[in-house]
N, C-alpha and C positions, 0 to 999 in steps of 0.2 A: 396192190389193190386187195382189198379183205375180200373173203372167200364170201359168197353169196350162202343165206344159209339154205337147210333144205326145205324148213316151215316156215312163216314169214305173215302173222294177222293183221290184216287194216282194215280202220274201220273206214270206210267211206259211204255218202248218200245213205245213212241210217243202214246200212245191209256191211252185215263182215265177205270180205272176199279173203278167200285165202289160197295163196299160191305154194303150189307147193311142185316140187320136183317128178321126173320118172324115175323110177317106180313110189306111188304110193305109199310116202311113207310119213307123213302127216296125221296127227290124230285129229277126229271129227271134234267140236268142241260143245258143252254144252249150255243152255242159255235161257233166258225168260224162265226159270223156274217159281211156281207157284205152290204152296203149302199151307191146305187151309182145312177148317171143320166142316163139310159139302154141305150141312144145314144151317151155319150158322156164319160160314167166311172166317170165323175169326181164328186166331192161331192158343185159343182156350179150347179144349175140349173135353169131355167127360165118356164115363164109360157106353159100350155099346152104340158108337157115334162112330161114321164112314169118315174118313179121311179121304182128302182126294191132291194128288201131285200131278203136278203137269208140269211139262219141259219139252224146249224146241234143241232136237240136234241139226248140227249141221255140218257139211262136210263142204270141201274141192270137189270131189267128183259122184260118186253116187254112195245112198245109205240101201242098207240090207231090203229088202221088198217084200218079205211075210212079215206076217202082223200074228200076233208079237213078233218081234225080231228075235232070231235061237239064242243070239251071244247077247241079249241085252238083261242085266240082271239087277231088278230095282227091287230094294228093300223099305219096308217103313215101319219102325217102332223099333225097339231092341232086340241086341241081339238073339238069335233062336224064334223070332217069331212066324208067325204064318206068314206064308208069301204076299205081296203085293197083288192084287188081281189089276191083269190089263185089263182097260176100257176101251180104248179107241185112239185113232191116228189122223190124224189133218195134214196135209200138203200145202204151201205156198203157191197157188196156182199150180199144181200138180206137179211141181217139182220134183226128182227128186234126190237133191244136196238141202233139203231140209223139212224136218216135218218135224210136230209137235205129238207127244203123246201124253196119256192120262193112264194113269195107275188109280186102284182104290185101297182100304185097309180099312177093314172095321177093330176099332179099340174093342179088347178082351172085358166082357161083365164084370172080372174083378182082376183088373190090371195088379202087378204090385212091382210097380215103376211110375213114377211122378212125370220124365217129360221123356218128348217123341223125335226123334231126328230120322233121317232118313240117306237111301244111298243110292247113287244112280251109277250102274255100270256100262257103257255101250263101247260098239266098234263100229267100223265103219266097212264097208262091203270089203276093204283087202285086210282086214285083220288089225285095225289102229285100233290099241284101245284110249278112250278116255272115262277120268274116274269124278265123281261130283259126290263129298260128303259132306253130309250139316247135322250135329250131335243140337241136341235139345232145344232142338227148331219151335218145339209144342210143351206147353204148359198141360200137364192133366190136371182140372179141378172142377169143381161142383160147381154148376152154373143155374140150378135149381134155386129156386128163391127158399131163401132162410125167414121164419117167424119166428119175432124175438117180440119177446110180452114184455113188458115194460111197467113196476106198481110203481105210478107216482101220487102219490097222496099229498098234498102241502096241506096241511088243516082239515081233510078228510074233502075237500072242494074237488078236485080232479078225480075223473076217471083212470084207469089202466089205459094206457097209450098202447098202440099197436103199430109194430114196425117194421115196414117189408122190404127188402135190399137182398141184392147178390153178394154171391160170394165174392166176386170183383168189386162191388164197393165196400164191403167188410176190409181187402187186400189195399185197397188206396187208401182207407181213414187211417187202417197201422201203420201204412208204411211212411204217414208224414208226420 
C-alpha cells in the first residue's frame, strides 16, 4: 500500500479542502488573485496611478490574526521598490483558514521600467511558507488621448481632419 502523503489538495463543492497530517506541515495555498489599475480595472497603467492586488489564502487549520500579518511580504513593481501598503482583510463568514487581502502601490511619476509584476509571500500560523510570482503582469503606457492633426487637401476642397485615439488604439492598428 503507497504511503499516504502528508499534503493532499481537493477540490470539492467549489471550496479546496485540504488534509493535511500532525504536525502542520502543509503550506497555506494562495488564490483568486486580482491585479488591476484601482481607476481604471484594466491591466495598462500609466504613471502616478494606485495599483491594487488582492488575493484569498487559505489554509487546514488556522492563518496568522494581526492585520497585516508579520511574515507576510507582498511586493508590486520591480525590484527595489517602495513597499506594497496593506489595505484591508475579509473573512469567509469569519473564518479563519481563509481570508482575502488588498495591497496598494502607487506607480513612480517618472517610472523608468515599462511593465509591473508582483510577489506574494505568506505562511501560515505554524510557519508553512507559500510563494506566488507573476513578472510583467502590467503594461506601463500612456493612456492619455493623443492629437494627431492631419493636412488633407485633395484640390484644396478638404479641411485639416482632426483625430483623437489612445495610445491602445495607435498599439492595435500597428500591431495588425
Amino acid at each position: 500500500m503507497d504511503a499516504v502523503p502528508a499534503c493532499d489538495k481537493l477540490g470539492m463543492l467549489d471550496s479546496l479542502i485540504h488534509l493535511c497530517t500532525f504536525p502542520d506541515v502543509c503550506p497555506p495555498w494562495i488564490s483568486g488573485v486580482t491585479f488591476n489599475d484601482q481607476r481604471t480595472g484594466r491591466l495598462t497603467t500609466r504613471p502616478d496611478s494606485t495599483l491594487r492586488l488582492q488575493f484569498s489564502v487559505n489554509d487546514d487549520r488556522e492563518l496568522p490574526q494581526q492585520n497585516p500579518p508579520p511574515n507576510y511580504i507582498v511586493t508590486i513593481g520591480p525590484v527595489g521598490s517602495t513597499p506594497a501598503r496593506y489595505e484591508s482583510v475579509s473573512t469567509a463568514g469569519g473564518a479563519t483558514i481563509q481570508r482575502t487581502y488588498t495591497y496598494s502601490w502607487v506607480v513612480p511619476t517618472n517610472p523608468s521600467f515599462t511593465t509591473i509584476g508582483y510577489s506574494i509571500f505568506v505562511t501560515d500560523s505554524a510557519g508553512n511558507p507559500e510563494t506566488l510570482v507573476a513578472d510583467a503582469m502590467m503594461r506601463l503606457g500612456m493612456l492619455k488621448e493623443l492629437d494627431m492633426l492631419f493636412q488633407t487637401n485633395i484640390l484644396g476642397q478638404l479641411p485639416a481632419l482632426r483625430l483623437r485615439f489612445t495610445f491602445a488604439h495607435l498599439l492595435m492598428f500597428l500591431s495588425d
